[in-house]
C-alpha positions in Angstrom: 179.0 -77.1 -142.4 175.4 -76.8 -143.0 173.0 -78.4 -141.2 169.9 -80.4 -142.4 167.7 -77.6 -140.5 169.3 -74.7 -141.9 169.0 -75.9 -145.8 164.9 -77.6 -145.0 164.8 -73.4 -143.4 166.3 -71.9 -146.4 164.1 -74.0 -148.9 161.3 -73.3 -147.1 162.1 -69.7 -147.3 162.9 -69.8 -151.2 159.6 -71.6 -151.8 157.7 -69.1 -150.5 159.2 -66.3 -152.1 158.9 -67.7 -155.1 155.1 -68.3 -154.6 154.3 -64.6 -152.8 156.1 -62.4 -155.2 153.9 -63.5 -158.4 151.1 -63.0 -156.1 152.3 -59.5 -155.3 152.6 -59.1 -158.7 149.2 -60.1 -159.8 147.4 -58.8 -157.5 149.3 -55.2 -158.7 148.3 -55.6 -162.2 152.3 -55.3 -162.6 152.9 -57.9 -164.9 152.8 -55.5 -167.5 156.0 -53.4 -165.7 157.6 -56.1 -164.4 158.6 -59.9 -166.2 159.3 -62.1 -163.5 159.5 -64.9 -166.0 163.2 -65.4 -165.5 163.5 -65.3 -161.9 160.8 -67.5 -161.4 162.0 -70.2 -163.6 165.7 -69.5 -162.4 164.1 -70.4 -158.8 162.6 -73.6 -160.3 165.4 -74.7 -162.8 168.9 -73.7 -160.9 167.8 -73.1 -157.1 165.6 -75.3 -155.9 166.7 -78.8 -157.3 170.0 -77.7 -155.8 168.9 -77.7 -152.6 168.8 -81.1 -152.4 172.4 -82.4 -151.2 172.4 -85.7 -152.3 172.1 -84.1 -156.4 175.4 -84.8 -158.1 177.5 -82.0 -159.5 176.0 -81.2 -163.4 179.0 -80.3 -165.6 177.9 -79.1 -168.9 180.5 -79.1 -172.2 179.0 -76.6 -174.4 180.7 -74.3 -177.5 180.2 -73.1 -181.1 180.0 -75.5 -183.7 182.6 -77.6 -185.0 184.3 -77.0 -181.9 184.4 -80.2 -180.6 182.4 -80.7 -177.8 181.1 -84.5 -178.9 184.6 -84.7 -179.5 185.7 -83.9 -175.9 182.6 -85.7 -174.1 183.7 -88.8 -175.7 187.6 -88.3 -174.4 186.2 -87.7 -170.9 183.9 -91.2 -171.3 186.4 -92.8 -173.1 184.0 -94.3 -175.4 182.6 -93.4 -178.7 179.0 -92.1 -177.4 178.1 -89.3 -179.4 178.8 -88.9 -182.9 181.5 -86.7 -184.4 182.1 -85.1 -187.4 183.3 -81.7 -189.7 179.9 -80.6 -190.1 178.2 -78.2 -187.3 174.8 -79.1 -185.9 175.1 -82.3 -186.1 173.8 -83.2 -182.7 170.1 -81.9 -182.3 169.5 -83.3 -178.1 171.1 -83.2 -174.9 172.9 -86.4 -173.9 173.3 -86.6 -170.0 176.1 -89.3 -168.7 176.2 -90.2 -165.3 178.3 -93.4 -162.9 176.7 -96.1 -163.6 177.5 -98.0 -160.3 175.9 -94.9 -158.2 173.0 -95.1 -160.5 172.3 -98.8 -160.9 169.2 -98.4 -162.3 167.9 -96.0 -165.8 164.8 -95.2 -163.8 166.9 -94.0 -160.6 168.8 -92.0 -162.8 166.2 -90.9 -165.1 163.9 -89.3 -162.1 166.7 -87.5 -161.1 166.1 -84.6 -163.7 162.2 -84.2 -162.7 162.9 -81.5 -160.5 163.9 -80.0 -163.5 160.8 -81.0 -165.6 161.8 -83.8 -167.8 162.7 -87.0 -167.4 165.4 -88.1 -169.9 165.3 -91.5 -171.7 167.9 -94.1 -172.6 170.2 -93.3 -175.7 169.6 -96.3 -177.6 171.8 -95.2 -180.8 174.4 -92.8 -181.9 171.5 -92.0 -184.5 169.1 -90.5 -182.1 170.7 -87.7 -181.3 170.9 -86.3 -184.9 167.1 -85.8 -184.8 165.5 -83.3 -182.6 163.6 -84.3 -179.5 163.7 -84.8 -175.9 167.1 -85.4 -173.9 168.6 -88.6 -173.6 170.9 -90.6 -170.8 173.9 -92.8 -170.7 175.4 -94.6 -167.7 179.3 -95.3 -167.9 181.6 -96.4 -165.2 184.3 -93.5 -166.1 182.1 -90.7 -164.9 183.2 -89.7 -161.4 180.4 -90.6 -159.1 179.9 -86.6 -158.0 179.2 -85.8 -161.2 177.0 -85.7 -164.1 178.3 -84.6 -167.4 176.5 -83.1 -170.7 177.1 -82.6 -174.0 175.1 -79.8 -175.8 173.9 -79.2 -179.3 175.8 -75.7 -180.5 174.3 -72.6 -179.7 175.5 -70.6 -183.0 174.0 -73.0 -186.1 172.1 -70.4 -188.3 172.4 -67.1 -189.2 171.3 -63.2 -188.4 170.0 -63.8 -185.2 167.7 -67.0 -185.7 170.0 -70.1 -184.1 168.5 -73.7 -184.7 169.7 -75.1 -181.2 169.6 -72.1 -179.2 167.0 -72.5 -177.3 167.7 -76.1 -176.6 171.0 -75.2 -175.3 169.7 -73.0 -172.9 167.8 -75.3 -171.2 171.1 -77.3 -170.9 173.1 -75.1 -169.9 170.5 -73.2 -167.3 170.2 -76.4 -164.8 174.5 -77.0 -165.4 176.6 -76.1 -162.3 179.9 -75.7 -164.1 180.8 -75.2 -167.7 183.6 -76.5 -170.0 183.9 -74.0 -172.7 185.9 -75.3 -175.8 187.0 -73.2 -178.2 189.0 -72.5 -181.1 191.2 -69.8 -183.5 188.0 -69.3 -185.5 185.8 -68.1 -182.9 187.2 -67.4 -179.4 187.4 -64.2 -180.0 183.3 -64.2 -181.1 181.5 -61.7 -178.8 177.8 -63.3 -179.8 179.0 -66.7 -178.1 180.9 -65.7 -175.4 177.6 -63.1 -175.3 175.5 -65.9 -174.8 177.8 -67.8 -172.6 178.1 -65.0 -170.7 174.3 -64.7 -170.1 174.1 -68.1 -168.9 176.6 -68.2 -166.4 176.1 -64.6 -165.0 172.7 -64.1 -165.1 171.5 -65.0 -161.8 174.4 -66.5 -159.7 177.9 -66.7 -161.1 178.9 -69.8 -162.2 182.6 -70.7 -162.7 183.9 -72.9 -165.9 187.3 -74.7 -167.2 188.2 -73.5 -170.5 189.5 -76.0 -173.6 191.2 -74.9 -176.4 191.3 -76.6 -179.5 194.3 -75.5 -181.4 197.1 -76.5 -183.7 200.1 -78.0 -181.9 202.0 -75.2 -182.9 200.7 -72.6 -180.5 202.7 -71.7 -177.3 201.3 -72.2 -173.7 201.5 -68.0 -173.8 199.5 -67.4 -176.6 197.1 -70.0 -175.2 196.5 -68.2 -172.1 196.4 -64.9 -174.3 193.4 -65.9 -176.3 191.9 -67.7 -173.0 192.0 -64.4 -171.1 190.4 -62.7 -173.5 187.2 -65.0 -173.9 187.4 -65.1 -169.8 187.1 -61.4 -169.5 184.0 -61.2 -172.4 182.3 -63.5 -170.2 183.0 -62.8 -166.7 184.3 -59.1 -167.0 187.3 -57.8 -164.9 186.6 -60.4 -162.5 187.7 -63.8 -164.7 190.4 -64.5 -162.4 188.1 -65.9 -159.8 185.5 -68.2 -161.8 188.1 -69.2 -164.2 189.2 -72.8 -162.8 191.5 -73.5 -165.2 193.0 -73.7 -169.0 193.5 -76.5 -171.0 194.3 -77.3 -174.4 193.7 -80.1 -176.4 196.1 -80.3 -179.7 194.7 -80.9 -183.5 195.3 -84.3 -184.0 193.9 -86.2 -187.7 193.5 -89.7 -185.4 190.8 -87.9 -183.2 188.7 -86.4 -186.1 189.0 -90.0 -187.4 187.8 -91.6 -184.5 190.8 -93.6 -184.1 192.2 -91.6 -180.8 190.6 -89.8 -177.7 191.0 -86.2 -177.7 193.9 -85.1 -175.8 193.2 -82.6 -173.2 196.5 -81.2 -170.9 196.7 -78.0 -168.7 198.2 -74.9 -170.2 199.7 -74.2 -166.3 202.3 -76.7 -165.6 201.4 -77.3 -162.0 197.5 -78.0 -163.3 196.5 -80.8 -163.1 194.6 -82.8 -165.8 190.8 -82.0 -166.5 189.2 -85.6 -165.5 191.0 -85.3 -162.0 190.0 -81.5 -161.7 186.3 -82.6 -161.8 186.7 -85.7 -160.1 188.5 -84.2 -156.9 186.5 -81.1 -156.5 184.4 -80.4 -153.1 180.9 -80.8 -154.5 179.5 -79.5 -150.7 181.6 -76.4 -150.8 181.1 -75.6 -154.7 177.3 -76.1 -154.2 177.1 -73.9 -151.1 179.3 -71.2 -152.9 176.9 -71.6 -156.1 174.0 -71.7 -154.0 175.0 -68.3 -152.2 175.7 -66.9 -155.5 172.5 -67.4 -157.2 170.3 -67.0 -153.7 171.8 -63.4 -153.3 170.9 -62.4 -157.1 167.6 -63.9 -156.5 167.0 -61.6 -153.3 168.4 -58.9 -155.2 165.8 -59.2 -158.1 163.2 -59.8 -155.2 164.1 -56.6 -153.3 163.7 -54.7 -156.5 160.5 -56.4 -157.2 158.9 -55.2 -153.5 160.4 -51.9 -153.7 158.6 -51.5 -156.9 155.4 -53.1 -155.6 155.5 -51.0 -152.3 155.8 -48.1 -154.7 152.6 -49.0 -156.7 150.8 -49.7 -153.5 151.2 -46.1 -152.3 150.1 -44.7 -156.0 146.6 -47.1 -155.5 146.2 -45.6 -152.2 147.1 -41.9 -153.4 144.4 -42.7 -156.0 141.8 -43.8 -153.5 142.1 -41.1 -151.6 142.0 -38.5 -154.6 138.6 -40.8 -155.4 137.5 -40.6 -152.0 138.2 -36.9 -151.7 136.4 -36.2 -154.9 133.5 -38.1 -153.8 133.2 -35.9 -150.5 133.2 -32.8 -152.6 130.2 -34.6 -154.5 128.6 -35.5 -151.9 128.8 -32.3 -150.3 127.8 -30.6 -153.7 124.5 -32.6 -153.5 123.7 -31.2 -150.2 123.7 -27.6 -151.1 120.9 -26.6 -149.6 119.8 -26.7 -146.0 115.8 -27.6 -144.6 116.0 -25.3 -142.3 112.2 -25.6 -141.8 112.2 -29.3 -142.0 114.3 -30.4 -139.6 113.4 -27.7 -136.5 109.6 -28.9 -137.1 110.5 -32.1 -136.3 112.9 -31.5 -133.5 109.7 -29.4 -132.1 107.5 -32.3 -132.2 110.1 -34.0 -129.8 110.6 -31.3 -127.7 106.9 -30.6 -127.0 106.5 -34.4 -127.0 108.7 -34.4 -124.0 107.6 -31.4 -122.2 107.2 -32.3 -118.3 103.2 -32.4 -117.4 103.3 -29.3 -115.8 104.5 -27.6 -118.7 102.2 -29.1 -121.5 98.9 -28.3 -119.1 100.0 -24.5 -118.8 101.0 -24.1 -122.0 97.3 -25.6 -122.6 95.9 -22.8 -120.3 98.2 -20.5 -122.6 96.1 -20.9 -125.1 93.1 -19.3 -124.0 95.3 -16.2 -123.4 95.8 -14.0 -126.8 98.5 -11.6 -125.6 99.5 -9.2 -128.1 102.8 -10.9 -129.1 103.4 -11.8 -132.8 105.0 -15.1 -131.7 102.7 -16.5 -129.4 100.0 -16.2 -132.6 102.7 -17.9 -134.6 103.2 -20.5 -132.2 99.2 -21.3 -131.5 99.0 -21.4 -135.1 101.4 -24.2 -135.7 100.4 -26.1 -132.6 97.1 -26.4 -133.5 98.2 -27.4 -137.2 96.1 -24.8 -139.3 95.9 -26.2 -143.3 97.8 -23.1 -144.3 100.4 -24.3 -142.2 100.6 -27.5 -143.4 100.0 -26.3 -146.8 103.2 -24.0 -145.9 104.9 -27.1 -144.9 104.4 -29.2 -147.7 105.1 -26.2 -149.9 108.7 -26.1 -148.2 109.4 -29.8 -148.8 108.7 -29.2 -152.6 111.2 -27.0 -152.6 113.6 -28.3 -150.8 113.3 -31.5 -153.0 113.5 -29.7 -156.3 116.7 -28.1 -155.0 117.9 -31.1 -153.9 117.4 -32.6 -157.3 119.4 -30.1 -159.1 122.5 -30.6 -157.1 122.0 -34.0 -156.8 122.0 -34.2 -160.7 125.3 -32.3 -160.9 126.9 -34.3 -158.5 126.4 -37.8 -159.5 127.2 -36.5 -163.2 131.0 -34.9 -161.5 131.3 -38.2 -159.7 130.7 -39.8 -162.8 133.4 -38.5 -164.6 136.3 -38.8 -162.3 135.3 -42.6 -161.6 135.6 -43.3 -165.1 138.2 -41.3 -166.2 142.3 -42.6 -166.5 143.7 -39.5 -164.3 141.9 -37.1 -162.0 142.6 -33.7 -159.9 141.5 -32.6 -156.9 141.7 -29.5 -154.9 142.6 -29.3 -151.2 143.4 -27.0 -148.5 147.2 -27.3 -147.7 146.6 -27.5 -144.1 144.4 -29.8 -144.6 145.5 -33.6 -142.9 144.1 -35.2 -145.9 146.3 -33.1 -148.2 149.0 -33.0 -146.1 149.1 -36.9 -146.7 148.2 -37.0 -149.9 151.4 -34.6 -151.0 153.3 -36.8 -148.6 152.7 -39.9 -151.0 153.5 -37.7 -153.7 156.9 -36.7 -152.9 157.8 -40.4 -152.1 156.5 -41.3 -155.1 158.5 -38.5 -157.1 161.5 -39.6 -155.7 161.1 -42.8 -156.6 161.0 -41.8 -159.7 163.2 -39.2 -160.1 166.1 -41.3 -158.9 165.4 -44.0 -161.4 165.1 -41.0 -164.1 161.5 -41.9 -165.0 158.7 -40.1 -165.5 156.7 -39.8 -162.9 152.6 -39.9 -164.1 151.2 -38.3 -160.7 152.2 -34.8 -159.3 150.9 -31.9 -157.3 150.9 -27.9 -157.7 150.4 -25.2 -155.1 148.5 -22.7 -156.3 147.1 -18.9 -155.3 147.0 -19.1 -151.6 146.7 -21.8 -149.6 145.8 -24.5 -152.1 147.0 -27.8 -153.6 146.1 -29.1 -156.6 146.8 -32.8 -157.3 146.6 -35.0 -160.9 146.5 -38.5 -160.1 146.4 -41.6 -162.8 144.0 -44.7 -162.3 145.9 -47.7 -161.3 146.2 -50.6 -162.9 144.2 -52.7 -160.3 140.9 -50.7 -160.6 141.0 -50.3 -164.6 139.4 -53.5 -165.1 136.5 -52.0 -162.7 136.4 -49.1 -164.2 135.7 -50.6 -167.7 133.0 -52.0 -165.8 131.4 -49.2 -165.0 131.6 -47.4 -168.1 129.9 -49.9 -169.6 126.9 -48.9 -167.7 124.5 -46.7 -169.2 124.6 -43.3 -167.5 121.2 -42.9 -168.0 120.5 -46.2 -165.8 122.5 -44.7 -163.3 121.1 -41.3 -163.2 117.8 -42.8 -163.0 118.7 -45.4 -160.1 119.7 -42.8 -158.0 117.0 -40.2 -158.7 114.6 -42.6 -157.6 116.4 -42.9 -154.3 115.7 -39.2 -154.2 113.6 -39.6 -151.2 116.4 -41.6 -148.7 117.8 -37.9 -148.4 114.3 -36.1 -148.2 113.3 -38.3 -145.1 113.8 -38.3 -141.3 114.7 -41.4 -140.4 114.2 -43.5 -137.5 118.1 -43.5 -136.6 117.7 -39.6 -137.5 114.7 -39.0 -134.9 116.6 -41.0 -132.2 119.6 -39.0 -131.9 116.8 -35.8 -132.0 115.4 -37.5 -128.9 118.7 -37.5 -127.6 120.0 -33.7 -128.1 116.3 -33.2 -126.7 117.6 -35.2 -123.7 120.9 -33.8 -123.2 119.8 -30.2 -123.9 117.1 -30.6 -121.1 120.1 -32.1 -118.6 121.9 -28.8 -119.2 119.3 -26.7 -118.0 119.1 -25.7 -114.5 116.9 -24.4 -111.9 116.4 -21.2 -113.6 116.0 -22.3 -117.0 113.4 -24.4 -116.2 112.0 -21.7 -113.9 111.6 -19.2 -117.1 110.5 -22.1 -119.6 107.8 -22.6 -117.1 106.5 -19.0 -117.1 107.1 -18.8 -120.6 104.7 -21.4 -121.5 101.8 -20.0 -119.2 102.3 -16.8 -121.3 103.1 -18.3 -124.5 106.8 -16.9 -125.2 108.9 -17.6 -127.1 111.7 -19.3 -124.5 115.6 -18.9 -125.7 115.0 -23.3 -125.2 112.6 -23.4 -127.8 112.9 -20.6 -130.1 113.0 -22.8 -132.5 109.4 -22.8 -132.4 110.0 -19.3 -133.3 112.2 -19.8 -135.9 109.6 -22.3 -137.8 106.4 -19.9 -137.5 107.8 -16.5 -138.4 110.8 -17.3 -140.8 112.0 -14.1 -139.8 115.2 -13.9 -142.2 116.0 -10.1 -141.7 119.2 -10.4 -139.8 120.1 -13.8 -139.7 123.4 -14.6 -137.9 125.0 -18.0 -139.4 126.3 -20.7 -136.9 129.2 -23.0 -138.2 128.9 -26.4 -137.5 132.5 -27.9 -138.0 132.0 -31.6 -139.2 135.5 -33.4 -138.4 136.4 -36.6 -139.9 133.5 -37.1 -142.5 134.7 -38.5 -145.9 138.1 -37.6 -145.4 137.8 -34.0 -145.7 138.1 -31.3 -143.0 136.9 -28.1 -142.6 133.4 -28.0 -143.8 131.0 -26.2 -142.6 127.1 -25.9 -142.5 125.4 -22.8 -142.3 122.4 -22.3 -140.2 120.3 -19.1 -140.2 119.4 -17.8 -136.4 117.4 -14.3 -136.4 118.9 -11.4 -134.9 116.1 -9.7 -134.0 114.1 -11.6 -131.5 115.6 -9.6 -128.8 116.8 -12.7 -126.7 119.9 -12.2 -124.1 123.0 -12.7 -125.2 123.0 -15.8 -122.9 119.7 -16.8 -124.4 121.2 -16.5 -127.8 124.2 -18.6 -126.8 121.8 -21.3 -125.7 119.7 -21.6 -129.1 123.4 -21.9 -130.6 124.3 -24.8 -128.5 121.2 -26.3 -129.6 120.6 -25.4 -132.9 124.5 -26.3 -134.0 124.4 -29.9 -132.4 120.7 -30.4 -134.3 122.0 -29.2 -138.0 125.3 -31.5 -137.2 123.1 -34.8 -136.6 120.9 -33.8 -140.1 124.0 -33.2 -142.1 126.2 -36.3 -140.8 122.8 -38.4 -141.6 122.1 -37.4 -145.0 126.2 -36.8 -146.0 126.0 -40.7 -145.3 122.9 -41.2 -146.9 124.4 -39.9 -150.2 127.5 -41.3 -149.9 126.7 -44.8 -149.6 123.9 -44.1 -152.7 127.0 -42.6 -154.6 128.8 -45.9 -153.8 126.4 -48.4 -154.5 125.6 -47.1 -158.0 128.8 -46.0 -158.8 132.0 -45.4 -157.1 131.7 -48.4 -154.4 133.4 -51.4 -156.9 136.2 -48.6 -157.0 136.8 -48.9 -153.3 136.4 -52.0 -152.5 138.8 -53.1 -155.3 141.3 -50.4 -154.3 140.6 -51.2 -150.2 141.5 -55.1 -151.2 144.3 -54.8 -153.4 145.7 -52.6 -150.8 145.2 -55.0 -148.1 146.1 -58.2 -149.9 149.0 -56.7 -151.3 150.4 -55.3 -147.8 150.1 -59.0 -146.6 152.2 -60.2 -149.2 154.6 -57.5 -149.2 155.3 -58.2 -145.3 156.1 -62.0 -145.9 158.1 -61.5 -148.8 160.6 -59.1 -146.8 160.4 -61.0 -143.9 161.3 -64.2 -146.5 164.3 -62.0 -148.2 165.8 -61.6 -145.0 165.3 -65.1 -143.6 167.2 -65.6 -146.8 170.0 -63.4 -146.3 170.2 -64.8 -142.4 170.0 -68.1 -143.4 172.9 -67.6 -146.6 175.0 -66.0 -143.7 175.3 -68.7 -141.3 175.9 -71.0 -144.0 
């Protein structure tokens, strides 16, 4: 039996499946791949309402024309209700009956069908029901009390393919819980009706019908069941036997077409017993709990299909803002070519004689009176005392720089440009590479997903020469709409916008000198007694120290030599691997230990500059061009995980729930 908890649980559970996976679907852009049109209004029209254990059983009569389905509604009433006739089509509405002592009242009765979104209104004439329009009631004491009954306009009035009452026997037949399916010689045997039958009670939970066959008095119980078992298995398949819930036939009689006599309806089966008693006897709990458990497990069937399909595109938007995102590193990367050597060490100089002890700054004061014959020391005088050519050498030095920058900065933004913009893009990585390594990952779930569903797959990867991966990715749907927003831009205004921002990457920042103070710092808390021994009789004799040649490196530019340190930035962008190159001289005859020192100085120094600027560019690159991309990929991809976890948590509330009813 199941409990008032357990069906509030499982509604509860339905309703908000039925609201998350449209959500899921929207915020996808999938509506366009997927039509959840059907299960959504099989949710509203056939599962829901049913939930409610108080709704009587609906029993629809429905059939080809001329078949006699007024005919048979009228025998089941017994009274004259709907009119009759030789002519097909003649009834345009639904007419709903229903016990008129368990719904006392045409209002009680009539709210009923809201859940269902109408609200039929009293038949007043036979008349009414040969003009189209909205579906109309009838209360009679000879309908059983857990029932309502139906009678449906035809389905097959017309021709090639266009049917007048087609549509409005749908929506009959979609909210019915069991059919009566009359027939007769003419057309049981018709595949587009029992087609069309078929799709109604198959669909989305199977729904079990009697079967009437109209036929001449003649025919023998045999052939009877003959011709039922064929339109049995053109609607249910090998699997009749067990929705089938009975045959009966009801003989051609000139009295009945006349009006004068109710149709007569007997079982085929001898020990059957007659239709009226069928329906009226019939566990409505159990037959709504085995209906319900049919339609609830197609319905988290269609669901399942819909999150495995939506957990699919979720991986291809986040393969595609990575392959964005990766792209954009290479960009930004692009745009910082060139190094300022001479630019940054100045500054980190200032700092470093800023924060020279006392002892140190008044010798290195007395230092200056001294002109040894050193090449350095003059170099090192001539910048501390800031000579015009120096500063014209300076200046001269940011120029450059600035021009270079300018031309890569130019070819970046117009790369960045393109792949932002375009439907599909490729990118290069390193196989080792984490970042490709999860990229190609995506890929081959993404391929099989496909591949098993014999589709073609719009994304893949190749592995080229060496130790290289090549991936083609396609926009997604959820960013196209951003995209279009973008293009509509005039590259020009962008260009511009971010060449005037030129100078964000040319300048030291505040947040840039802080963490300069702070290598200074550390570097200085590294040194020990000795080190500070020689830096002190260094700067009474104006050398050069190993913990300041970059004082040396500013004032000769001695490039003859130079010996590159590699400074590995991890993590930045999501690419790996990069390096930046800094030029040391190899001829300033410092120890090797001296040499290692300016290394762990230096590298630490051009790591700080390049991490700065990398994210200088990068969030320039995003606010003027690729940053709409990310946040609408970032969102979707949040949202849509959110939504993706409480619909599979709802589908297997569901199946719990179905279970321990």
């Amino acid at each position: 039996m199941t409990t008032t908890h357990e069906k509030n649980s499982l509604d509860a559970e339905i309703r908000s499946l039925r609201k998350t996976i449209p959500q899921i679907i929207d915020r996808l852009k999938l509506s366009g791949k997927i039509d959840i049109s059907s299960w959504c209004h099989i949710i509203d029209k056939k599962l829901i309402p049913r939930l409610n254990p108080d709704f009587p059983l609906v029993v629809s009569i429905c059939g080809g024309g001329s078949s006699g389905k007024s005919t048979l509604f009228n025998a089941l009433l017994q009274a004259h209700v709907s009119p009759t006739g030789g002519t097909a089509g003649i009834n345009r509405r639904i007419l709903i009956a229903g016990n008129s002592k368990r719904f006392q009242a045409d209002d009680e009765f009539s709210a009923r069908f809201e859940p269902f979104g109408f609200r039929p209104e009293r038949l007043t004439s036979k008349h009414e029901l040969t003009m189209q329009g909205d579906p109309l009631f009838v209360r009679h004491p000879e309908i059983p009390s857990n029932l309502i009954l139906m009678d449906t306009p035809d389905f097959d009035t017309g021709a090639r393919g266009v049917y007048t009452n087609r549509d409005l026997a749908r929506q009959a037949l979609e909210l019915s819980d069991i059919f009566i399916y009359i027939f007769t010689n003419a057309n049981y045997n018709n595949r587009d009706n029992t087609d069309f039958i078929s799709q109604m009670l198959t669909g989305i939970g199977k729904r079990k019908c009697f079967l009437v066959y109209r036929v001449y008095t003649a025919y023998k119980s045999e052939e009877i069941l003959a011709h039922a078992r064929i339109v049995a298995n053109n609607i249910y398949g090998e699997d009749a036997g067990n929705y089938v819930l009975g045959v009966f036939r009801a003989d051609e009689d000139n009295r009945v077409a006349a009006d004068e006599k109710f149709m007569d309806v007997r079982p085929v089966a001898e020990r059957e017993i007659p239709l009226m008693d069928a329906l009226t006897h019939m566990d409505v709990e159990k037959f709504r709990i085995d209906l319900l458990s049919s339609i609830l497990q197609d319905i988290v069937h269609q669901a399942d299909g819909v999150v495995e399909a939506a957990d699919l595109s979720t991986r291809e938007l986040r393969l595609y803002r990575d392959a964005l995102q990766t792209w954009q590193s290479h960009c930004v990367h692009e745009a910082l070519h060139h190094f300022p050597m001479d630019i940054i060490l100045k500054r980190f100089t200032e700092i470093w004689l800023a924060t020279d002890p006392t002892h140190i700054r008044w010798m290195r004061k007395a230092g200056d009176m001294i002109e040894l014959p050193f090449k350095a020391v003059i170099g090192t005088v001539k910048w501390m005392r800031g000579r015009p050519a120096d500063k014209k050498h300076m200046q001269t030095s940011i120029n450059q720089f600035s021009a270079k920058l300018e031309e890569d900065l130019l070819l970046a933004v117009n790369n960045l440009w393109r792949k932002a913009v375009n439907p599909e893009m490729s990118v290069s990585l390193i196989a080792r590479d984490p970042v490709a390594r999860s990229m190609y990952a995506a890929c081959q779930k993404i391929d099989e997903y496909y591949r098993t569903r014999s589709m073609d797959n719009p994304h893949h990867v190749e592995k080229k020469n060496g130790d290289t991966m090549e991936f083609f990715v396609q926009a997604h749907a959820a960013v196209m709409e951003t995209q279009q927003r973008i293009r509509s831009r005039k590259w020009e205004e962008v260009l511009t916008s971010v060449m005037n921002r030129k100078e964000q990457i040319v300048h030291i920042s505040e947040k840039l000198d802080k963490e300069l103070a702070l290598i200074v710092t550390q570097f200085r808390g590294r040194m020990n007694f000795f080190a500070n021994l020689r830096q002190t009789f260094a700067a009474l004799l104006n050398v050069v120290p190993a913990t300041v040649a970059v004082t040396y490196i500013l004032t000769t530019g001695d490039p003859v030599g130079a010996v590159g340190i590699k400074v590995k930035l991890t993590g930045l962008f999501g690419l790996k691997d990069l390096y930046a190159l800094v030029a040391i001289p190899a001829t300033t005859g410092l120890k090797k230990a001296d040499q290692k020192q300016l290394e762990d100085l230096l590298g630490p120094i051009a790591k700080s500059w390049l991490e700065h600027k990398l994210n200088t560019i990068r969030q320039l690159f995003e606010e003027e061009i690729s940053g709409e991309l990310f946040s609408a990929a970032g969102d979707t991809i949040e949202v849509s995980e959110a939504l993706l976890t409480r619909a599979k948590e709802n589908i297997l509330n569901c199946r719990n729930l179905t279970r321990e009813t």
